[in-house]
MARBA-3410 file (N, C-alpha, C, O; in Angstrom, 1 decimal):
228
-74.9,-101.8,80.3,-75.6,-101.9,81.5,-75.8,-100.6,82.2,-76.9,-100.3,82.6 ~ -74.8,-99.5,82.3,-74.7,-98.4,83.1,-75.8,-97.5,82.2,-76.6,-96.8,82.8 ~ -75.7,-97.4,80.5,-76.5,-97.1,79.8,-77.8,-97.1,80.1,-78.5,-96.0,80.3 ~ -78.3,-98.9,80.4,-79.5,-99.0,80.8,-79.9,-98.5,81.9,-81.0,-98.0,81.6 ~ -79.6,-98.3,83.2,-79.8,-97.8,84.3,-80.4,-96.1,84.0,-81.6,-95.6,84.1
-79.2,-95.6,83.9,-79.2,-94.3,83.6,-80.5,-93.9,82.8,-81.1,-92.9,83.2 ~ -81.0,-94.6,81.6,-82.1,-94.5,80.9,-83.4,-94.6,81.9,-84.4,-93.8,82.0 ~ -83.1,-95.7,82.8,-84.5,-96.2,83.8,-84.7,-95.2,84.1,-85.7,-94.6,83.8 ~ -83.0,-94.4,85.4,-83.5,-93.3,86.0,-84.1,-92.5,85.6,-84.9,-92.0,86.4 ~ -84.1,-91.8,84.3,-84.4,-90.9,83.5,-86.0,-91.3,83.6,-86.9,-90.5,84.0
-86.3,-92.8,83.1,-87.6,-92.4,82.8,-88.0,-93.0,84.2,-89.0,-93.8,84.1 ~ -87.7,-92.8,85.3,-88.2,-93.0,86.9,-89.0,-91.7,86.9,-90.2,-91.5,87.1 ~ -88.0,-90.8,86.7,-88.0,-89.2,87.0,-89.2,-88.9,86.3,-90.1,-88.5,86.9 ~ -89.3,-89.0,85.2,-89.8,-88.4,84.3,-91.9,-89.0,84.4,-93.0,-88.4,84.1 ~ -91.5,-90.3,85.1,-92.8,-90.6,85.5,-93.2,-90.0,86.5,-94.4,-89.7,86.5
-92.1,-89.5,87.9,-92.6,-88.9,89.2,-93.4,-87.4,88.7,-94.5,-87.1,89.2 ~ -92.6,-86.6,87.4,-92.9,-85.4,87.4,-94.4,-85.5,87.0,-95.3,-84.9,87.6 ~ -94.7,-86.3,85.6,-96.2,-86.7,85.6,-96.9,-87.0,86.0,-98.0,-86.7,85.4 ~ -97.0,-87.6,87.0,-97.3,-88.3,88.0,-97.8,-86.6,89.0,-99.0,-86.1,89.0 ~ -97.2,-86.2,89.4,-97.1,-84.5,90.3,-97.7,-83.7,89.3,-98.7,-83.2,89.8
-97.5,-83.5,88.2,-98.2,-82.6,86.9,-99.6,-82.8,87.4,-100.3,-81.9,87.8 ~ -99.9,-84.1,87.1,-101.6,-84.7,87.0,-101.8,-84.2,88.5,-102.5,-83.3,88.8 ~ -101.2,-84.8,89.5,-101.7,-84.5,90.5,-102.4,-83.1,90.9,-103.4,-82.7,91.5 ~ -101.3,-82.6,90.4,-101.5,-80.8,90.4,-102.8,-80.2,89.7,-103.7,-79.4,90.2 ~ -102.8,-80.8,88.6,-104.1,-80.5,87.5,-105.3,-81.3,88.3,-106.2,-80.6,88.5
-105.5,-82.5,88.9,-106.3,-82.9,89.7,-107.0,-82.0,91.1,-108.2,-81.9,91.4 ~ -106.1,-81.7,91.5,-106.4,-80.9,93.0,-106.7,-79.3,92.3,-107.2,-78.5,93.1 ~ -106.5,-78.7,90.8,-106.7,-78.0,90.8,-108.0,-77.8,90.0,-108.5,-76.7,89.9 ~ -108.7,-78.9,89.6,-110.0,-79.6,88.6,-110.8,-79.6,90.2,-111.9,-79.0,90.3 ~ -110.4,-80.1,91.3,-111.1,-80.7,92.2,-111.5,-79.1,93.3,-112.1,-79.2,94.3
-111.0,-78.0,92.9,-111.2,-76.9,93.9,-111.9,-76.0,92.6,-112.5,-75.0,93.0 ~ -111.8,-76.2,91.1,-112.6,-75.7,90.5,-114.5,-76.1,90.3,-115.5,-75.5,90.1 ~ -114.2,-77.8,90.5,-115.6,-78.2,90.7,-116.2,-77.6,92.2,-117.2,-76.9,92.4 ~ -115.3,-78.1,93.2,-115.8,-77.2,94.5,-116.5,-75.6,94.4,-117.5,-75.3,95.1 ~ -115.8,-74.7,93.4,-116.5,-73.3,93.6,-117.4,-73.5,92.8,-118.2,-72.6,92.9
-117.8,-74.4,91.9,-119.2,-74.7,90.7,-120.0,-75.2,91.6,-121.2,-74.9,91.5 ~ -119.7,-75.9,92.7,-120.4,-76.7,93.2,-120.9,-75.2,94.4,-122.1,-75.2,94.6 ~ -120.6,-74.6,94.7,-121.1,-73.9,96.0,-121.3,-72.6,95.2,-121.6,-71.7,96.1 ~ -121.2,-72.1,94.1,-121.7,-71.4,93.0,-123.7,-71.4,92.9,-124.7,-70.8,93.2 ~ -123.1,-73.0,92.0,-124.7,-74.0,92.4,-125.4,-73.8,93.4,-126.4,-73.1,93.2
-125.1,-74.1,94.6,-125.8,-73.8,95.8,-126.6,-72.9,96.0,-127.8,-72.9,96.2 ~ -125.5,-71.6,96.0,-125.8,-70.1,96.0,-127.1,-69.9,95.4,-128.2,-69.5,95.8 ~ -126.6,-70.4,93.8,-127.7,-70.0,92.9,-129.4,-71.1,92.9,-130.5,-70.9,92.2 ~ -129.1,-71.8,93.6,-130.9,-72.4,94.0,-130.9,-72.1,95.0,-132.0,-72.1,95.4 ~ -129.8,-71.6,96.0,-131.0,-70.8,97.2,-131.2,-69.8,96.8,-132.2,-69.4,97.5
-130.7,-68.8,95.9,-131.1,-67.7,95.2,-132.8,-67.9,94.8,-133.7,-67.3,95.2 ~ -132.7,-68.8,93.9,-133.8,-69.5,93.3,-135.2,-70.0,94.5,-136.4,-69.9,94.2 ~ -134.9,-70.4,95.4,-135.7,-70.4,96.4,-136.2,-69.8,96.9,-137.4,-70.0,97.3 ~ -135.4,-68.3,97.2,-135.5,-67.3,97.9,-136.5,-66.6,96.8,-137.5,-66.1,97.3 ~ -136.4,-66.5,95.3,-137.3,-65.9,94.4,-138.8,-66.7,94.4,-139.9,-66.2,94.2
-138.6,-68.2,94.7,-140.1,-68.6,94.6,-140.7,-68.3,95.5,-141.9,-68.3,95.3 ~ -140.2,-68.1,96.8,-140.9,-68.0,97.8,-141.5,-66.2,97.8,-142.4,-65.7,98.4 ~ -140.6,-65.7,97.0,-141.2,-64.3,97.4,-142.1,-64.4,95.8,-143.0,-63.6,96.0 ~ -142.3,-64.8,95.0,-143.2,-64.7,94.2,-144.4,-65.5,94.7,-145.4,-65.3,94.0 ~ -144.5,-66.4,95.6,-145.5,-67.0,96.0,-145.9,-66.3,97.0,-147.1,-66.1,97.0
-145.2,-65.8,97.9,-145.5,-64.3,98.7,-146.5,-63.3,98.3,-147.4,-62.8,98.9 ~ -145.8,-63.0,96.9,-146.5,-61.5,96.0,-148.0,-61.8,95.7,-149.0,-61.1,95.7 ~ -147.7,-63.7,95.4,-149.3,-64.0,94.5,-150.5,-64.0,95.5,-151.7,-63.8,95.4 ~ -149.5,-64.4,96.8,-150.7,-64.7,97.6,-151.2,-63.2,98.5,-152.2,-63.0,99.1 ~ -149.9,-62.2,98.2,-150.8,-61.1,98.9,-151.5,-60.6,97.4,-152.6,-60.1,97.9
-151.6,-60.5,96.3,-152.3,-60.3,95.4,-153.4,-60.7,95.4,-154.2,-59.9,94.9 ~ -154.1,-62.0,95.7,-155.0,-62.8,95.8,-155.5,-62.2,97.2,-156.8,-62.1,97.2 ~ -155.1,-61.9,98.1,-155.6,-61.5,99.3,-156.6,-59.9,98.8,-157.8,-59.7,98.7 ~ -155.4,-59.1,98.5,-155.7,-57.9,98.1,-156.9,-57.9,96.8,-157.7,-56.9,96.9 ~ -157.1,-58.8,95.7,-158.2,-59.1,95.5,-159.0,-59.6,95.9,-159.9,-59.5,95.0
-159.5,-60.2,96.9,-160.5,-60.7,97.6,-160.9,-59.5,98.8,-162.1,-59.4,99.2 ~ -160.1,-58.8,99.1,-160.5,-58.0,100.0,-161.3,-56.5,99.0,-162.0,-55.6,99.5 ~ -160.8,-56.6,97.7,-161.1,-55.9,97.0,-162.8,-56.0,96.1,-163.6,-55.2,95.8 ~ -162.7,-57.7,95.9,-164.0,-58.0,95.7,-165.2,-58.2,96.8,-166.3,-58.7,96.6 ~ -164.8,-57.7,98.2,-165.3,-57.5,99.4,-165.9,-56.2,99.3,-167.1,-55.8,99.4
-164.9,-55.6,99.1,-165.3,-53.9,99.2,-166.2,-53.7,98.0,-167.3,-53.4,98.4 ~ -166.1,-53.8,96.7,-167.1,-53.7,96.1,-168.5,-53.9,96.1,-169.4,-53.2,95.6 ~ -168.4,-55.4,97.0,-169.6,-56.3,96.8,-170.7,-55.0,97.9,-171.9,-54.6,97.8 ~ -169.6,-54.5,98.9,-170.0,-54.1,99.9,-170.7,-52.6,99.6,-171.6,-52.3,100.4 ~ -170.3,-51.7,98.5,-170.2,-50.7,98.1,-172.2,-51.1,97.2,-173.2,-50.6,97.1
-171.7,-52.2,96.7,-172.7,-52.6,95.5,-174.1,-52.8,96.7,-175.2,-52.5,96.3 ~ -173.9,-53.5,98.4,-175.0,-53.8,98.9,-176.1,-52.4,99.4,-177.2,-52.1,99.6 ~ -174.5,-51.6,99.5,-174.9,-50.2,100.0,-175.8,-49.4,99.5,-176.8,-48.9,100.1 ~ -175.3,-49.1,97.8,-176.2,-48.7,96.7,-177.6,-49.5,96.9,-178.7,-48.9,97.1 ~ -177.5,-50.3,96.9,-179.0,-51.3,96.7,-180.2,-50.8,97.8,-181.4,-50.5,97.6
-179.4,-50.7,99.0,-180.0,-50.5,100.0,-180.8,-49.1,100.1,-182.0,-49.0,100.3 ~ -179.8,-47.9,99.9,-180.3,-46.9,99.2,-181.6,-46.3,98.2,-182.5,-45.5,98.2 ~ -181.0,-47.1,97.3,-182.3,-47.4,96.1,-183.5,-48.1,96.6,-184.7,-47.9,96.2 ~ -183.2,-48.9,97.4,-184.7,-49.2,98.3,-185.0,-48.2,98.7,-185.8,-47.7,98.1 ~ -184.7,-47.8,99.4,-184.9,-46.6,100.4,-185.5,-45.6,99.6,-186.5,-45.1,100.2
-185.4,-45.1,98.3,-185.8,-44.3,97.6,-186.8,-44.4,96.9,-187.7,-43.5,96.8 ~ -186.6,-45.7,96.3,-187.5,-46.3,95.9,-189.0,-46.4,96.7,-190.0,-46.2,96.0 ~ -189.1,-46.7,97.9,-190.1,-47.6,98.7,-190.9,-45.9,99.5,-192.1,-45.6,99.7 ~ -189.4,-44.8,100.0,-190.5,-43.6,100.0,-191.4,-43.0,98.6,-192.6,-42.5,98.8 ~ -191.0,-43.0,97.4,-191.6,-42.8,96.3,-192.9,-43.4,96.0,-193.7,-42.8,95.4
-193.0,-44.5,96.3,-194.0,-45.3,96.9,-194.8,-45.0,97.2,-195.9,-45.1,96.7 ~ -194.3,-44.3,98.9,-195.4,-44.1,99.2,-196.2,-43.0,99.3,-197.3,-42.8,99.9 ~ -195.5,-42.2,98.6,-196.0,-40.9,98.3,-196.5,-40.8,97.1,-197.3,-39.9,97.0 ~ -196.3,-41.6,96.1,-196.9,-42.2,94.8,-197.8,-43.1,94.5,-198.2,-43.1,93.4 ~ -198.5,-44.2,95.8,-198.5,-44.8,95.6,-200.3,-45.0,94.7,-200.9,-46.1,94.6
-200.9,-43.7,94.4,-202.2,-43.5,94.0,-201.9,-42.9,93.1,-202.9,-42.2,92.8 ~ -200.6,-42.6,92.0,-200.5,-42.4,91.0,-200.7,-43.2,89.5,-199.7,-43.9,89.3 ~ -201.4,-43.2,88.6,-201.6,-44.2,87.7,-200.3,-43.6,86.9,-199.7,-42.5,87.0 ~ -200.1,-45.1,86.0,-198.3,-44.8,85.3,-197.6,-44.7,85.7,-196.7,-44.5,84.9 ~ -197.0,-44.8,87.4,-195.8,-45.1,88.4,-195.4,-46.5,88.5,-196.1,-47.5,88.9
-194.6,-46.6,88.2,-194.1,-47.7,88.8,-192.2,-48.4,88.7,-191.2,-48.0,88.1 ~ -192.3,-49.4,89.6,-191.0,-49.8,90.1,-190.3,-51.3,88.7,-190.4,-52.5,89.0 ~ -189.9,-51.0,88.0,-189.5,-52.0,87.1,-188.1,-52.7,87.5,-187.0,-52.2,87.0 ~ -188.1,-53.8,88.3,-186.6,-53.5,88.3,-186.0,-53.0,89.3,-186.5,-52.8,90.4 ~ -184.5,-52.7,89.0,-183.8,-51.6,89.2,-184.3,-50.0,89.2,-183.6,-49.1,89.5
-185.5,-50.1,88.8,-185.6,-48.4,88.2,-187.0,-48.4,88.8,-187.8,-49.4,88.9 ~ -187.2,-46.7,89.3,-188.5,-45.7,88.9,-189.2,-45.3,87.7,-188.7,-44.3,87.2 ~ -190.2,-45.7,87.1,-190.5,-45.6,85.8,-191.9,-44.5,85.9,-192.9,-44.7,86.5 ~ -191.7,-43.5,85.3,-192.4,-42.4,84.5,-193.6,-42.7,83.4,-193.2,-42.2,82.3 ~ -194.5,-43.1,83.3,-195.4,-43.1,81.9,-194.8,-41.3,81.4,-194.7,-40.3,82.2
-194.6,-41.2,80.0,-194.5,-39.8,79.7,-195.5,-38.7,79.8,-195.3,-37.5,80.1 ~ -196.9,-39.3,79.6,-197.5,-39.0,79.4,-198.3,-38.2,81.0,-199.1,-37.2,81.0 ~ -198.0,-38.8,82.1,-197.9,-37.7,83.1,-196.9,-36.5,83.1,-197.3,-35.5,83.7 ~ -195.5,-36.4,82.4,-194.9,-35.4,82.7,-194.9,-34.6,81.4,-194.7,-33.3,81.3 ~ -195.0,-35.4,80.5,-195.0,-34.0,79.1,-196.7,-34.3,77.7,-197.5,-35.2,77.6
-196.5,-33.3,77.3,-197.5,-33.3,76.6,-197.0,-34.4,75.4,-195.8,-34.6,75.4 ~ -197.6,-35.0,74.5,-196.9,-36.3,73.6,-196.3,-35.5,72.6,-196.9,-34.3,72.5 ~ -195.3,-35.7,71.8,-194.5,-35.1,70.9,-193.1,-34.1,71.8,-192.0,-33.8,71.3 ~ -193.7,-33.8,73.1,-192.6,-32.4,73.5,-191.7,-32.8,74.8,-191.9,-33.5,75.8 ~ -191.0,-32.1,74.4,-189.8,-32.3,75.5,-190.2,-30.9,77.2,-189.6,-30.9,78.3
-191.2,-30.2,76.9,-191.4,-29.3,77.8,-192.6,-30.2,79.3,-193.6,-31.0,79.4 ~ -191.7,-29.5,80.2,-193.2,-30.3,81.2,-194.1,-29.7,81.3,-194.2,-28.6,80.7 ~ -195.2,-30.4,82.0,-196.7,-30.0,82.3,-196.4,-29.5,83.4,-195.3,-29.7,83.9 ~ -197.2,-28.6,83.9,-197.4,-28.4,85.7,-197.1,-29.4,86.4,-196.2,-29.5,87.2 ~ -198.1,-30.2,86.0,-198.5,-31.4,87.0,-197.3,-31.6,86.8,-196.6,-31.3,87.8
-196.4,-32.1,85.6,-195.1,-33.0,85.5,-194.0,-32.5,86.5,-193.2,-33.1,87.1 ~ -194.2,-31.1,86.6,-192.8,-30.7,86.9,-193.1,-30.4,88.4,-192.1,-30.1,89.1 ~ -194.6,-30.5,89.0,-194.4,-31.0,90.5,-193.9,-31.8,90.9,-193.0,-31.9,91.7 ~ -194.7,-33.1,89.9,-194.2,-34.6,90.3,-192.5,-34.8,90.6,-192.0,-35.4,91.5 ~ -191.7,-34.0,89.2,-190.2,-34.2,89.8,-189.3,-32.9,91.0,-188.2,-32.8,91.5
-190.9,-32.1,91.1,-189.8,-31.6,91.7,-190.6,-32.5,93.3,-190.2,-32.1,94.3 ~ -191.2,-33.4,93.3,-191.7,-33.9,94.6,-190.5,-35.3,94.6,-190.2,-35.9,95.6 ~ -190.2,-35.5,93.6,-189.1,-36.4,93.6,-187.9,-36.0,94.0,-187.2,-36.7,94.7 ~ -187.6,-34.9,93.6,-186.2,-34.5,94.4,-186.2,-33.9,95.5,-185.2,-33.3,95.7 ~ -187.0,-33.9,96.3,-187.3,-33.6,97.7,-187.1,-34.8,98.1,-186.0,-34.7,98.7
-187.5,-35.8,98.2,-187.2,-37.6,98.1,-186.0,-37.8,97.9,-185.2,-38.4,98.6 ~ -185.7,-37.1,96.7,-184.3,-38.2,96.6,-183.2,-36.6,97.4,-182.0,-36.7,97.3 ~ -183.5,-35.9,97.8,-182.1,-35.0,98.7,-182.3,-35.9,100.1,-181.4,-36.4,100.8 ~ -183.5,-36.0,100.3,-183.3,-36.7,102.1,-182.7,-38.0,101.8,-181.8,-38.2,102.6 ~ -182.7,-39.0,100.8,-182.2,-40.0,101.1,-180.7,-39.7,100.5,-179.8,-40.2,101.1
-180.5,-39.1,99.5,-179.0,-38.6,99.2,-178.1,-38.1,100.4,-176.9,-37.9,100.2 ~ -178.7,-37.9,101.5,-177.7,-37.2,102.4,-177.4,-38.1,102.8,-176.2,-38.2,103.0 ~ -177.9,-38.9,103.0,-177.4,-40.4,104.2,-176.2,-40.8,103.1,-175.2,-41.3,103.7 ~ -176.0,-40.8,102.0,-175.4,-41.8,101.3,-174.2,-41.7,101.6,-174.0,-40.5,101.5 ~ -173.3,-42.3,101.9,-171.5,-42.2,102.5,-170.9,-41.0,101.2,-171.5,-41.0,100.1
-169.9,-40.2,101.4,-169.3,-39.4,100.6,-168.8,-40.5,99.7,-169.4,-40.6,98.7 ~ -167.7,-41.5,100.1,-166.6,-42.3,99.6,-167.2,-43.3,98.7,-166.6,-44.2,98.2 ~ -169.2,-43.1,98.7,-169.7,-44.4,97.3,-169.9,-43.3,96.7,-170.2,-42.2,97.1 ~ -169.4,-43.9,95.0,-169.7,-43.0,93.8,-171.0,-43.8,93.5,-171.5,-44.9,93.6 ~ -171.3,-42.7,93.1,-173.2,-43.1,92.7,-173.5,-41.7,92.2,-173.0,-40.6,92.5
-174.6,-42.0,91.1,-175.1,-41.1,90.3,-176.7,-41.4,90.5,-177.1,-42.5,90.9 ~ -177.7,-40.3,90.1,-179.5,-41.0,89.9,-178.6,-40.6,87.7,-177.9,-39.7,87.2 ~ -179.4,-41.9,87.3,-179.5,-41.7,85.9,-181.0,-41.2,85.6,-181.9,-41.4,86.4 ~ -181.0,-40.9,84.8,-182.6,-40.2,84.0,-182.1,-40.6,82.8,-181.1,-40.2,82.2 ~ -183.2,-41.6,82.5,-183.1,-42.4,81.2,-184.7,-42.1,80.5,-185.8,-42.3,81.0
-183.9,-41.4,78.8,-185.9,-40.9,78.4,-186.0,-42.3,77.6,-185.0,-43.1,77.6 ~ -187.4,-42.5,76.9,-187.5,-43.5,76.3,-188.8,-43.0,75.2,-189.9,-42.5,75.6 ~ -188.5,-43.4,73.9,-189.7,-43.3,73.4,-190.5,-44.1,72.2,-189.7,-44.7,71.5 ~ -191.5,-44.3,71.9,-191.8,-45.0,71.2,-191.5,-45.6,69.8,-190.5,-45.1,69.3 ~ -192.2,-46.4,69.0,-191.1,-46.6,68.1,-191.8,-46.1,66.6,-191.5,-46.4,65.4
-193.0,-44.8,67.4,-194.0,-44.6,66.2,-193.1,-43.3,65.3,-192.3,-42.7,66.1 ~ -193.1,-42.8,63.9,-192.0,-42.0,63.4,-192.5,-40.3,63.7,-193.7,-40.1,63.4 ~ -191.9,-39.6,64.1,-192.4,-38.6,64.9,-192.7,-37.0,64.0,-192.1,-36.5,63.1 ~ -193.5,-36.7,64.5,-193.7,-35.4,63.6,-193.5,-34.4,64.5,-194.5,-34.4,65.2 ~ -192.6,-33.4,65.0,-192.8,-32.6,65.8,-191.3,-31.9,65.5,-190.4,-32.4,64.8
-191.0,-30.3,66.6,-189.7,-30.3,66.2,-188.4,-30.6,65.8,-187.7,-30.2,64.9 ~ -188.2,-31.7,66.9,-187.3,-33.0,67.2,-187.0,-33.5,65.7,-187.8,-33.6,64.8 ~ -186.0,-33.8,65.5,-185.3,-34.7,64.0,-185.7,-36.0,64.1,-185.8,-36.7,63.1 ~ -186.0,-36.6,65.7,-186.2,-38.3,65.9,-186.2,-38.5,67.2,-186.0,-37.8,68.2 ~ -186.6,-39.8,67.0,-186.9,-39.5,68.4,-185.7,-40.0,69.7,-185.9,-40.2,70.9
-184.7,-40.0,69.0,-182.8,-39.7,69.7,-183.5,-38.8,70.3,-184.3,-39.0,71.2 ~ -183.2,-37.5,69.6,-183.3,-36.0,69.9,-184.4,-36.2,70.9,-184.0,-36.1,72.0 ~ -185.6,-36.4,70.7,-186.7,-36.0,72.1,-186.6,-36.9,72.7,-187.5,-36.6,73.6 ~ -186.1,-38.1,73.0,-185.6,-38.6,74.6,-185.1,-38.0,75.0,-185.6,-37.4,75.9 ~ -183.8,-37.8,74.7,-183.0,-37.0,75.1,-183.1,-36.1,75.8,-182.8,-36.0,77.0
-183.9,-35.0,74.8,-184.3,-33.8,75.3,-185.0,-33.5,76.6,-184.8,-32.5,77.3 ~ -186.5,-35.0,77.2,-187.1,-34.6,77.9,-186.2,-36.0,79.2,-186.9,-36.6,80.0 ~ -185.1,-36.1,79.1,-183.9,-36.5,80.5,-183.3,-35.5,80.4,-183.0,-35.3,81.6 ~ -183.0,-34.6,79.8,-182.4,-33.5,80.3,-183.2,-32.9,80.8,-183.0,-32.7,82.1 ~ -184.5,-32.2,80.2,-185.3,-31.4,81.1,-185.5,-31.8,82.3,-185.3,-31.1,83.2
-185.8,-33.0,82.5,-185.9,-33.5,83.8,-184.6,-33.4,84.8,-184.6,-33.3,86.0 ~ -183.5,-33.4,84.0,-182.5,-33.2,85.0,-182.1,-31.8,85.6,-181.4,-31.4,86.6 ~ -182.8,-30.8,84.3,-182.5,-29.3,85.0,-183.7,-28.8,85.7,-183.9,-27.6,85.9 ~ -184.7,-29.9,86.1,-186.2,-29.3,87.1,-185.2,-29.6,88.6,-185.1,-28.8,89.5 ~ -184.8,-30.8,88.6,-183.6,-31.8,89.6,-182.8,-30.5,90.1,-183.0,-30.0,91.2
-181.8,-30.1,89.3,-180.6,-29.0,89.8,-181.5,-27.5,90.5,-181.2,-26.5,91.2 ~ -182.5,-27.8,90.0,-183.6,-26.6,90.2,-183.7,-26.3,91.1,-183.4,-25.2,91.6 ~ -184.3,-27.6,91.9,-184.8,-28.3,93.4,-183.4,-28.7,94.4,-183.4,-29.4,95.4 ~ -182.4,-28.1,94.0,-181.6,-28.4,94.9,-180.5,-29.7,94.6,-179.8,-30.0,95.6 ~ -180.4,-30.3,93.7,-180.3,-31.9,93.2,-178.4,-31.8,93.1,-178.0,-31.1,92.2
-177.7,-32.3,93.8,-176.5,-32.2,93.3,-176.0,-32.8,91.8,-176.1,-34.0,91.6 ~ -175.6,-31.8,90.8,-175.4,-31.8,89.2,-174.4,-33.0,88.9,-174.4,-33.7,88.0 ~ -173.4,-32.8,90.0,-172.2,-34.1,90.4,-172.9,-35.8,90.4,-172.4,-36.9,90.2 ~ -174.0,-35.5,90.6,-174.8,-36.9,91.0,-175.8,-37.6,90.0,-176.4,-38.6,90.2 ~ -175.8,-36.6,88.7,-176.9,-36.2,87.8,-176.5,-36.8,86.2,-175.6,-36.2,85.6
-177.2,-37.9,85.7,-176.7,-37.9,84.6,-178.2,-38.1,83.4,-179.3,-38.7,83.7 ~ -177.9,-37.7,82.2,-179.3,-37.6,81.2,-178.7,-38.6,80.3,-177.6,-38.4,79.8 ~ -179.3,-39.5,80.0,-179.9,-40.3,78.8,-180.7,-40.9,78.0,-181.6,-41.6,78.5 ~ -180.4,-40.8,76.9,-181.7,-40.9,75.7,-181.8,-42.0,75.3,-180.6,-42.4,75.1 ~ -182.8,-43.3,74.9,-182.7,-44.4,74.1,-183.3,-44.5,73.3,-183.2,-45.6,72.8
-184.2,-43.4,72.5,-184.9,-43.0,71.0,-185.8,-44.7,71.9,-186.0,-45.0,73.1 ~ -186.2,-45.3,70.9,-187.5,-46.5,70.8,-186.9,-48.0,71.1,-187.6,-49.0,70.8 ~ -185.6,-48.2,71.7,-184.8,-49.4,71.5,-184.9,-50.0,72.5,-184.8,-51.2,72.5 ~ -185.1,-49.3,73.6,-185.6,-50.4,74.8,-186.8,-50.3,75.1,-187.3,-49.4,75.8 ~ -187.6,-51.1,74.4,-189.2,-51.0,74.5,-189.5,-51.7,75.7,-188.5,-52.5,76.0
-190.5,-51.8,76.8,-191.0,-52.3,77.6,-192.0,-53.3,77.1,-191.9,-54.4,77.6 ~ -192.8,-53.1,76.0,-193.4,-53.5,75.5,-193.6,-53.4,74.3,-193.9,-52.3,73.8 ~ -193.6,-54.4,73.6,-193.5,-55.3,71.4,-194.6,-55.0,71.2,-194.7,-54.8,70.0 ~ -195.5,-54.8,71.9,-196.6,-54.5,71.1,-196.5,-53.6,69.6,-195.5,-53.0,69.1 ~ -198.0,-53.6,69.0,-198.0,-52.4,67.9,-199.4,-51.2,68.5,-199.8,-50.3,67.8
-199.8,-51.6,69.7,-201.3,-51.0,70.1,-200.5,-49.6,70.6,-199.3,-49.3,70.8 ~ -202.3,-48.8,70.9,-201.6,-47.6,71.7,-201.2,-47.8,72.9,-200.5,-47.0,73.6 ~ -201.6,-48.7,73.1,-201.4,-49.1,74.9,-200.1,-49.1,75.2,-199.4,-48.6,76.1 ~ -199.5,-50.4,73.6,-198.4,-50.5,74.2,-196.9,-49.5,73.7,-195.7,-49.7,74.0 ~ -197.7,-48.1,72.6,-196.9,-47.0,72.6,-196.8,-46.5,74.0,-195.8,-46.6,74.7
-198.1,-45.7,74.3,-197.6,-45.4,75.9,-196.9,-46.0,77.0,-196.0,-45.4,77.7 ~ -197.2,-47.2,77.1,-195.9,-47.9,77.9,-194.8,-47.5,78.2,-194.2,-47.1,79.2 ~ -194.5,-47.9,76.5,-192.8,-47.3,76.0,-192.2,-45.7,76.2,-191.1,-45.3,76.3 ~ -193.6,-44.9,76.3,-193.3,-43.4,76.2,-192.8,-43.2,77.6,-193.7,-43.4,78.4 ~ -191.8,-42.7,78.2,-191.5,-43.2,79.7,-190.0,-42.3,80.3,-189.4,-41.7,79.5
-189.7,-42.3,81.3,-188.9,-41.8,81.7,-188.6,-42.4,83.1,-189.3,-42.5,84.1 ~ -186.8,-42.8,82.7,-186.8,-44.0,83.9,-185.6,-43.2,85.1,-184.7,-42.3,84.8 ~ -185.8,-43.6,86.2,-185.1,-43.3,87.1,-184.0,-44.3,87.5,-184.7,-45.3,87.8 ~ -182.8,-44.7,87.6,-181.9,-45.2,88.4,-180.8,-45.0,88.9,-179.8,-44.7,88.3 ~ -180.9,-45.3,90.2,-179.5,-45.0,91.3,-178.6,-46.2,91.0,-178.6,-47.4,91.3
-177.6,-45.3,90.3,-176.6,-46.7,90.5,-175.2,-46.3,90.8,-175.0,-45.3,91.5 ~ -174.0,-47.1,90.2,-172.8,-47.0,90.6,-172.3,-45.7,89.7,-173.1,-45.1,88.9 ~ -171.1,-45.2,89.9,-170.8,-44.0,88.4,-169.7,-45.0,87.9,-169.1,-44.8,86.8
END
């Protein structure tokens, strides 16, 4: 009997201590989920705090491009306006010249007013006409804001007939007579900064033809103000 007792108390005890063990392991499970748990927290308001400033960044990005494609558009209406301007006095100081004309974007040259056919050298006449152009284009170049980049291009052009003359092709004498044209320009006063020459040999024809009419056409020298 005393046996038995003594055994109970033993395993009385022995239940209280397990009983307190687990407990202990419980309350210490239940303050480790607690710091997971406000861990967690931390880390999606962390998370919040990042979407909100990436939606922040996108939308001043999106601002900053739109204000960006503002200023361009605005830059691009400016040029335009200009090139009217230059355009429309050329006009009318031209406007009884046969082979002038406005194509476009551009001032167009028949070649055959400024050089003799085959040469890159001007005529008299030619190299009044540009230098009566760059008198034209310094008055309206002053007005132009410092802060728009813009250049006048001089674009040669020539036919697509195969050439017999110094020139290797007719690369070489487009070429040659946008350049000449651009050092009559620097001549007359023309800022060199503003100044660019290029050649397109027979590739941008104005006109498919195969007549002479529509060689001369093509033989040409084009003017345009545009962006740099």
């Amino acid at each position: 009997m005393n046996g038995t007792i003594a055994e109970k108390e033993q395993a009385l005890a022995a239940a209280g201590q397990a009983t307190q063990s687990d407990q202990a392991t419980i309350a210490q499970l239940k303050s480790q989920l607690e710091q997971l748990n406000q861990q967690l927290l931390a880390i999606g308001q962390a998370l919040d705090l990042a979407k909100k400033d990436v939606t922040a960044r996108d939308q001043q990005i999106s601002d900053l491009g739109s204000k960006l494609n503002i200023a361009l558009a605005d830059k691009v209406n400016q040029l335009k306006r200009y090139r009217s301007e230059f355009f429309g006095r050329l006009q009318d100081i031209l406007k009884n010249q046969k082979g002038v004309e406005i194509v476009g974007d551009r001032f167009v040259f028949q070649s055959s007013i400024l050089f003799p056919q085959g040469s890159a050298d001007l005529t008299p006449e030619g190299e009044k006409e540009i230098a009566t152009l760059a008198h034209t284009f310094k008055q309206v170049s002053s007005q132009i804001p410092t802060d728009l980049p813009w250049i006048l291009r001089i674009d040669g052009h020539a036919d697509k007939q195969p050439i017999h003359t110094a020139f290797a092709s007719n690369w070489e004498l487009s070429s040659a007579r946008a350049i000449t044209v651009v050092k009559v320009l620097v001549k007359e006063g023309v800022d060199p900064h503003h100044l660019a020459a290029t050649g397109f040999s027979d590739y941008q024809p104005l006109d498919q033809g195969n007549t002479a009419a529509a060689f001369a056409h093509n033989r040409r020298i084009e003017f345009r103000l545009t962006d740099r």
